[in-house]
C-alpha positions in Angstrom: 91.7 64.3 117.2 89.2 67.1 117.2 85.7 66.7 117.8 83.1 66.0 115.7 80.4 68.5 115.0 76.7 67.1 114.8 73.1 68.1 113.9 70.2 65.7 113.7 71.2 63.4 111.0 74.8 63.8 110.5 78.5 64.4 111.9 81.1 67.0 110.1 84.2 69.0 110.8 84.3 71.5 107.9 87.0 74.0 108.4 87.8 76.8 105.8 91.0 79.4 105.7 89.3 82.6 104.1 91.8 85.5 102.8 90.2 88.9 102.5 92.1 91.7 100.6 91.8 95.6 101.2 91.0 97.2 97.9 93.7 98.2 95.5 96.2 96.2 98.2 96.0 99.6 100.0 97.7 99.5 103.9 94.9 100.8 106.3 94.7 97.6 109.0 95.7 98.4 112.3 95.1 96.6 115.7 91.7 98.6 116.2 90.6 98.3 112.8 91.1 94.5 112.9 89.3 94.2 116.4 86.7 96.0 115.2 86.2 93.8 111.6 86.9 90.3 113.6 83.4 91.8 116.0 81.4 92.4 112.8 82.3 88.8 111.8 81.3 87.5 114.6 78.4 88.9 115.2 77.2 87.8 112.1 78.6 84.3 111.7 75.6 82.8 114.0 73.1 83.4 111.5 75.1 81.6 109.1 75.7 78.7 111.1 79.3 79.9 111.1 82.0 79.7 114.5 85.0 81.7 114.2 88.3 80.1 115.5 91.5 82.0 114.5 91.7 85.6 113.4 95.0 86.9 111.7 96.0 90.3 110.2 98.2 91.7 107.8 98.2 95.8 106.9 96.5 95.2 103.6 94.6 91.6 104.3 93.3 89.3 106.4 93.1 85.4 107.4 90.6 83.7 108.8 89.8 80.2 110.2 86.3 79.2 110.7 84.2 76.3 111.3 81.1 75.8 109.4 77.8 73.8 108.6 76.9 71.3 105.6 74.1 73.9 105.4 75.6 77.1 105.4 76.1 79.2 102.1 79.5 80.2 102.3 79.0 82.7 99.3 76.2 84.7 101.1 77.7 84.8 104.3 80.9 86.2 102.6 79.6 89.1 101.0 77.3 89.6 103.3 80.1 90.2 105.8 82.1 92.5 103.4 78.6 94.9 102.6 78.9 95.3 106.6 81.7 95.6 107.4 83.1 98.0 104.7 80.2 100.2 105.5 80.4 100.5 109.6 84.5 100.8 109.3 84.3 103.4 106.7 82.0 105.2 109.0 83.8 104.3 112.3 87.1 105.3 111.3 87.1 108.3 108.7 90.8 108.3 108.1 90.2 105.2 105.7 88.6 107.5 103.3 91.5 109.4 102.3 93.1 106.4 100.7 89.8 104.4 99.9 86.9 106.5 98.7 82.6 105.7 98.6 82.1 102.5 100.8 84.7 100.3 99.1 87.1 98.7 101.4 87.5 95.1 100.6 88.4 93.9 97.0 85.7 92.2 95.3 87.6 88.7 95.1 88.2 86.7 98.0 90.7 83.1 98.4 88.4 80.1 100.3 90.5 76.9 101.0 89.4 73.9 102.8 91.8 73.5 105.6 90.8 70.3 107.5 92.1 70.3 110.8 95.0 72.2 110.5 95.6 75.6 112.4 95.7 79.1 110.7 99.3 79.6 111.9 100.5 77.0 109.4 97.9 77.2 106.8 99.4 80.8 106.6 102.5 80.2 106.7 102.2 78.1 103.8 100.3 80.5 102.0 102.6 83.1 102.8 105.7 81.2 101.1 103.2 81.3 98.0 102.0 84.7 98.0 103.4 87.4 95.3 102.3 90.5 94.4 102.9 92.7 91.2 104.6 96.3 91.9 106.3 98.7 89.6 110.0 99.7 90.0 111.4 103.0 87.9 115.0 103.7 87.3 116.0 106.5 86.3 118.8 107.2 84.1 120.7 110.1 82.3 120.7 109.6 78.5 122.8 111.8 76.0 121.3 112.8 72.7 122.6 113.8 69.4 121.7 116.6 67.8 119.0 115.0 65.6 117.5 113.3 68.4 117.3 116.2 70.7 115.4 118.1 67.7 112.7 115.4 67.8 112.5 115.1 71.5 111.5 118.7 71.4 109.0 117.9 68.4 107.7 115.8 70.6 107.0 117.9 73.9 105.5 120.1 71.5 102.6 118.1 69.7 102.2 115.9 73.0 101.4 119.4 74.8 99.5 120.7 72.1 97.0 117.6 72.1 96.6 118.0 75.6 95.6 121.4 75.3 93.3 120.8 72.5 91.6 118.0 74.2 90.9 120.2 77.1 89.5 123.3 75.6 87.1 121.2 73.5 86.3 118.7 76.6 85.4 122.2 78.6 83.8 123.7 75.5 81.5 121.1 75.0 80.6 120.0 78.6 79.6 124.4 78.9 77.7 124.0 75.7 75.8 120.2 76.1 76.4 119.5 80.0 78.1 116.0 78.3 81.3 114.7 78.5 83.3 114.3 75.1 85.0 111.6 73.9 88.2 112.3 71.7 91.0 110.9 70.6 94.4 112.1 69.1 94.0 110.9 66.3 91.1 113.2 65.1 94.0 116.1 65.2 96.3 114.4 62.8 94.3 115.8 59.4 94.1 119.2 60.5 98.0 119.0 61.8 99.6 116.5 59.8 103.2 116.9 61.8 101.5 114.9 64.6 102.3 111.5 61.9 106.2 112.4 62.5 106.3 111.9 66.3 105.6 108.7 68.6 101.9 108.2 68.0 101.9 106.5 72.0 103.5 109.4 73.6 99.9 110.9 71.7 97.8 108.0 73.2 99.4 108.7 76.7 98.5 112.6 76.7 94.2 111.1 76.9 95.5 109.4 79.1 96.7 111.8 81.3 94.0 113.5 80.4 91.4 111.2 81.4 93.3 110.9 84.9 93.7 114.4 85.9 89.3 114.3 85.5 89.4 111.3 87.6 91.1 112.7 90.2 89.6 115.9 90.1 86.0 114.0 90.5 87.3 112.2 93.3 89.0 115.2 95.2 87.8 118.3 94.8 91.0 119.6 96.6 93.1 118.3 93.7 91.9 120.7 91.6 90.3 121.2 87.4 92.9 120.0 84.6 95.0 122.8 84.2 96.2 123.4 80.5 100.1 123.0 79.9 102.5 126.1 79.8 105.0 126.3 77.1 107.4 127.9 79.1 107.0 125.0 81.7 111.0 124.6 82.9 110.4 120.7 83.1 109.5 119.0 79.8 108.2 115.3 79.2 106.3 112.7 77.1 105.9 108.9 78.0 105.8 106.1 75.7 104.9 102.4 75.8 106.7 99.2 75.6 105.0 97.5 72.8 106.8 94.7 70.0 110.2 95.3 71.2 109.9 99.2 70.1 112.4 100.1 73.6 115.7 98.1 74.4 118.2 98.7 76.5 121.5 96.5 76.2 125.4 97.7 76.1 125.1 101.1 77.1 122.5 101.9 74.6 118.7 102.7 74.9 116.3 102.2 71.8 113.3 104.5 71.6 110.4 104.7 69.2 111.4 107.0 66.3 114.1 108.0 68.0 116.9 105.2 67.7 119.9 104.4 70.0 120.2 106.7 72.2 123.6 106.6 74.7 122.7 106.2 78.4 124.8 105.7 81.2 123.2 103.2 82.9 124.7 103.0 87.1 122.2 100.6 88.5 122.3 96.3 86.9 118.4 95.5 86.3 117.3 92.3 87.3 116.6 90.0 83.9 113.2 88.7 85.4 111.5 92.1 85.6 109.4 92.9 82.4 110.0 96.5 80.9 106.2 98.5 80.7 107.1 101.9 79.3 109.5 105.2 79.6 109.2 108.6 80.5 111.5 111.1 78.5 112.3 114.3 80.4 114.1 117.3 79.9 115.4 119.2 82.6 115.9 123.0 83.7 118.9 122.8 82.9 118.9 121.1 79.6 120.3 117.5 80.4 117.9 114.3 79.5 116.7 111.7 81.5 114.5 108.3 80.9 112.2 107.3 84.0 111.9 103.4 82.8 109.0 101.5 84.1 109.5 97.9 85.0 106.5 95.6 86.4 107.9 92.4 89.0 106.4 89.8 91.2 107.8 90.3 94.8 106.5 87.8 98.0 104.0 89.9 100.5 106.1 92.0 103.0 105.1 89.9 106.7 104.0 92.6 109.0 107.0 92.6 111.6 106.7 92.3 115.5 107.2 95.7 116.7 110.2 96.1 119.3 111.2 99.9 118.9 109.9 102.7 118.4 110.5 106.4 117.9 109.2 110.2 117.5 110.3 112.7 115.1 109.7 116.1 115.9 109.9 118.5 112.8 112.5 120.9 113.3 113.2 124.3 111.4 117.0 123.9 112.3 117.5 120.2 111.7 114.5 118.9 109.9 113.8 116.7 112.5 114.6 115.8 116.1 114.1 112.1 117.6 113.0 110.9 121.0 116.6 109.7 122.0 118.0 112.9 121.6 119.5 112.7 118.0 119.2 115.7 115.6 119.3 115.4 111.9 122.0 117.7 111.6 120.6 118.9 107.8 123.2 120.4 105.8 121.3 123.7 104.8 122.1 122.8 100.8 120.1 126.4 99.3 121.3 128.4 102.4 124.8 127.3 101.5 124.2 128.0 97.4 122.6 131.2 98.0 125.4 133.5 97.6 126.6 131.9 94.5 123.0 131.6 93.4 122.0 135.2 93.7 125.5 136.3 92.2 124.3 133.8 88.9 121.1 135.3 88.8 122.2 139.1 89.2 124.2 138.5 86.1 121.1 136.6 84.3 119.3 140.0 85.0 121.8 142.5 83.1 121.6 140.3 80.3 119.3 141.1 77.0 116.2 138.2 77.3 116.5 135.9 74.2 119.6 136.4 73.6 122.5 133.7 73.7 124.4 135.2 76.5 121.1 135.1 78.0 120.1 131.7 77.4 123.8 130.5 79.0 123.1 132.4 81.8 119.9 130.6 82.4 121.4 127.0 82.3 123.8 128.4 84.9 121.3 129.3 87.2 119.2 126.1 86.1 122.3 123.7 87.0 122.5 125.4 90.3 119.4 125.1 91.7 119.8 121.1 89.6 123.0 120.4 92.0 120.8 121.7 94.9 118.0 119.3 94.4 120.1 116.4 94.3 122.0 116.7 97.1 118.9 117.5 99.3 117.2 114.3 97.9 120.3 112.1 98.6 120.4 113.1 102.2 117.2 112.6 102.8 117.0 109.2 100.9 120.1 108.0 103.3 118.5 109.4 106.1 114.8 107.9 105.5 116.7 104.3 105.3 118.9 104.9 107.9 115.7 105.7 110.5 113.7 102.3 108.6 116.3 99.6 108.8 116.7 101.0 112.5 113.1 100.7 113.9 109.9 99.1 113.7 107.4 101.9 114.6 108.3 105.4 113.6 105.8 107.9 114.7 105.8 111.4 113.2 102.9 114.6 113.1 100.6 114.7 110.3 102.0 118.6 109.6 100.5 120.9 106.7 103.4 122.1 104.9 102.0 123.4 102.1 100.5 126.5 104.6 103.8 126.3 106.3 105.7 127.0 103.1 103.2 130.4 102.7 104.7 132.0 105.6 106.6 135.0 104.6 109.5 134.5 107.1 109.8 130.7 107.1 108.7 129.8 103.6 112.5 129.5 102.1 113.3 127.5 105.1 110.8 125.0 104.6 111.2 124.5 101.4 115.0 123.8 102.0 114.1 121.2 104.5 111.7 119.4 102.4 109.9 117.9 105.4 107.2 116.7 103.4 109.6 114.7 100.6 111.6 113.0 103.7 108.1 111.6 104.7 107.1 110.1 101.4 110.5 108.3 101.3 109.9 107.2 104.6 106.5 106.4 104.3 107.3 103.5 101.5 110.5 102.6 102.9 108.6 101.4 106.2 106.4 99.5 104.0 108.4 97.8 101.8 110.0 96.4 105.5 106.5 95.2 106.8 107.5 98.6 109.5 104.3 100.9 110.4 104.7 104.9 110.0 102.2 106.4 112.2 101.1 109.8 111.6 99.3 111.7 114.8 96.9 114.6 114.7 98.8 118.1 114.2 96.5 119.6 116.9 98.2 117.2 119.2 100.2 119.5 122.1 103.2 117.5 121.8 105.5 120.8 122.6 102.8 121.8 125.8 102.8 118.8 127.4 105.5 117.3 129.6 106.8 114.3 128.6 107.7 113.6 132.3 104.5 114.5 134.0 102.2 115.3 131.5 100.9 118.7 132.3 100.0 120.6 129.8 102.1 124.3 129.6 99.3 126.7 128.1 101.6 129.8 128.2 104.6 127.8 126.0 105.7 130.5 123.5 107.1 129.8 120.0 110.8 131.4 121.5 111.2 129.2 124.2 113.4 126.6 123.6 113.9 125.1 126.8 110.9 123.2 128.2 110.6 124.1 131.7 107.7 122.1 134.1 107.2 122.7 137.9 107.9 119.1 138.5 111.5 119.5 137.8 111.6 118.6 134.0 114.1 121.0 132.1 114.8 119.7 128.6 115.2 121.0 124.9 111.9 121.5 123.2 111.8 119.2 120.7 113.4 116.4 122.3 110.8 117.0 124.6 108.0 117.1 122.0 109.7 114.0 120.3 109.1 111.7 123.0 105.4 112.5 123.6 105.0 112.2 119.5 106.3 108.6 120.7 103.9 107.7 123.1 101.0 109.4 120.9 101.6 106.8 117.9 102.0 103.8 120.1 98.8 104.6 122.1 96.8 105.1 118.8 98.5 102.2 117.0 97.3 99.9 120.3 100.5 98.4 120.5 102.2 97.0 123.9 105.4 98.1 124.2 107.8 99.3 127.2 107.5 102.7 125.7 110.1 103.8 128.4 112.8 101.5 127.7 112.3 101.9 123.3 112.7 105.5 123.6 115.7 106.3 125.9 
């Protein structure tokens, strides 16, 4: 039996389990960050009549066992520690900011649970069995509309632009004029055009909406750019609509959407019956074939942070798209380089034909479906190849490259677009996640191709067209592989994690 704590009149043994979430459930705890929030807390526990006996860490919360007094206020202490700590973390480690912005870091609500004697191992454990978060899953499907159906989709994309556009100029106009933001709505435009009444009047809602987002996120990153207005001749066209009173079904092969009816889908993926249908997105591609993007919200249990074992580099590579620290190359099947022939041949023909026309307009969809065809085969490599690296390793460390300058280059631009460096990494990025995996991201200044991953000296004179990395200590390997491993060692230092980097990477 544990001791008993005492002051002058009494004896206690108070013990609370406190859970503290990251705002928005965002991932940004690491080892250093968590070090660095457990000194905080202890540091300011004394005044509180606080003592701090297990600390334990998840990437987007925490748990903490303390002991306290009869005369402590829990409440004060608590957001006491959350003011400070929010405020010297944003500070002390800046790349927080680029996924939680001002000084917000820990979400407003907090769990406090008397645990008795009982250790934080178990009590979280326990907790852990019982914890489920919301997330949103989309599936995609192909739909096939009749004739009537495809005339109002195209109604549609029409007013739900136009509203857009309308809310924008006035929104500018008046904010030049007053130096005021204007409030509107769509249905303010349905006197002046009263077509707006024959379309879904939630595909209208959703346009503010979109419009209302595009401001926030301008606000909040300058980079992101001012609302831009939409183009009519836009090659991608698209409304959204809501799940409201049974107005969308899905059942035997069939989709029901507002104002539109059954609509045939071919439906290749079984949806589980628990999950609860929030909307759909209606899209028309290049190449004049339909798709529905359906929304579904589900409770899944917390993803346990696992124990990281292996680890491994990925070096960006022109050739490959990506070269590890064992060796392996990606061996990317160059999809456009392959179509290009037949793709300039298409579009040579597209060229000698009269625009508008309906020899014309064929032509187009042949050139549409080709560059279609070429998209989906690059995004189902890289989807296999993302999970293939995920289910295979616990740390995956890769450089934080710019590949929206790279793309700009006038000899490597095609080639970079091809390899689509930057879509592998998002798939990646939630596919580590979704496994309780880290994906570490190093600084691109890093001189991962200079520095010998043998002895460490850095090569100054290393040109762009040597491919052989050649070190007076003996080292003669291939470039990347050689710039792969020190990626390796990179993310494992910065992540803080103990690992026998050595035996993980060969």
């Amino acid at each position: 039996m544990r001791k008993l704590d005492s002051n002058a009149h009494s004896v206690f043994l108070l013990y609370y389990h406190l859970i503290l979430v990251i705002k928005y459930r965002k991932k940004v705890l690491n080892d250093p960050i968590s070090n660095r929030a457990r000194e905080i807390f202890e540091h300011i526990a004394p005044n509180y009549h606080i003592t701090l006996e297990e600390w334990n860490h998840d990437q987007d919360h925490v748990h903490i066992m303390f002991r306290a007094h009869p005369k402590s206020e829990l409440s004060k202490f608590i957001n006491a520690y959350k003011s400070a700590s929010s405020r010297l973390i944003k500070k002390e480690y800046p790349e927080v900011r680029q996924k939680l912005w001002k000084e917000m870091f820990w979400s407003k609500s907090f769990c406090l649970l008397s645990a008795g004697g009982a250790r934080l191992r178990s009590s979280v454990s326990t907790l852990k069995h019982r914890e489920r978060v919301k997330v949103n899953t989309v599936y995609r499907f192909r739909i096939y509309p009749n004739k009537a159906q495809r005339e109002l989709f195209a109604k549609t994309f029409g007013c739900v632009r136009l509203v857009y556009n309308r809310m924008l100029a006035e929104k500018k106009a008046h904010y030049e004029k007053t130096g005021k933001n204007l409030s509107l709505t769509p249905a303010r435009y349905k006197s002046e055009f009263p077509w707006l009444k024959e379309v879904d009047s939630l595909a209208l809602c959703n346009a503010q909406l979109h419009l209302q987002t595009a401001y926030k996120n301008f606000f909040r990153d300058d980079s992101v750019g001012f609302p831009k207005f939409k183009s009519k001749k836009k090659s991608v066209k698209s409304y959204t609509t809501n799940y409201v009173n049974g107005n969308i079904v899905l059942q035997n092969g069939k989709l029901k959407l507002p104002k539109a009816g059954w609509v045939r889908i071919r439906q290749h993926r079984k949806i589980d019956e628990c999950y609860q249908l929030k909307g759909a997105t209606i899209s028309q591609e290049a190449d004049e074939r339909y798709y529905v993007a359906l929304l579904y919200s589900c409770e899944e249990p917390v993803h346990e942070t696992r124990k990281a074992e292996t680890a491994i580099g990925l070096d960006f590579s022109m050739k490959e798209l990506y070269v590890d620290s064992n060796g392996n190359h990606a061996a990317y099947p160059h999809f456009f380089q392959k179509a290009r022939q037949k793709l300039a041949r298409e579009q040579r023909r597209l060229s000698r034909c009269e625009q508008g026309s309906n020899r014309y307009k064929k032509q187009k969809k042949k050139v549409a479906r080709i560059h279609t065809r070429i998209a989906h085969q690059r995004k189902d490599f890289l989807h296999k190849e993302s999970k293939k690296i995920a289910n295979s390793y616990d740390i995956v460390c890769i450089e934080n490259l710019n590949m929206k300058e790279m793309s700009q280059d006038m000899h490597l631009g095609k080639s970079v677009h091809d390899n689509s460096w930057g879509m592998f990494t998002d798939f990646l990025t939630y596919k580590m996640e979704r496994a309780g995996k880290k994906l570490i991201r190093i600084d691109r200044w890093y001189p991962s191709s200079k520095t010998c991953s043998c002895c460490g000296k850095v090569k100054e004179d290393l040109q762009l067209s040597d491919r052989i990395y050649e070190c007076v200590c003996g080292n003669r390997m291939d470039r990347d592989e050689n710039a792969a491993i020190n990626i390796c060692r990179e993310g494992i230092r910065i992540s803080g994690m103990m690992l026998d980097i050595e035996k993980k990477i060969f």
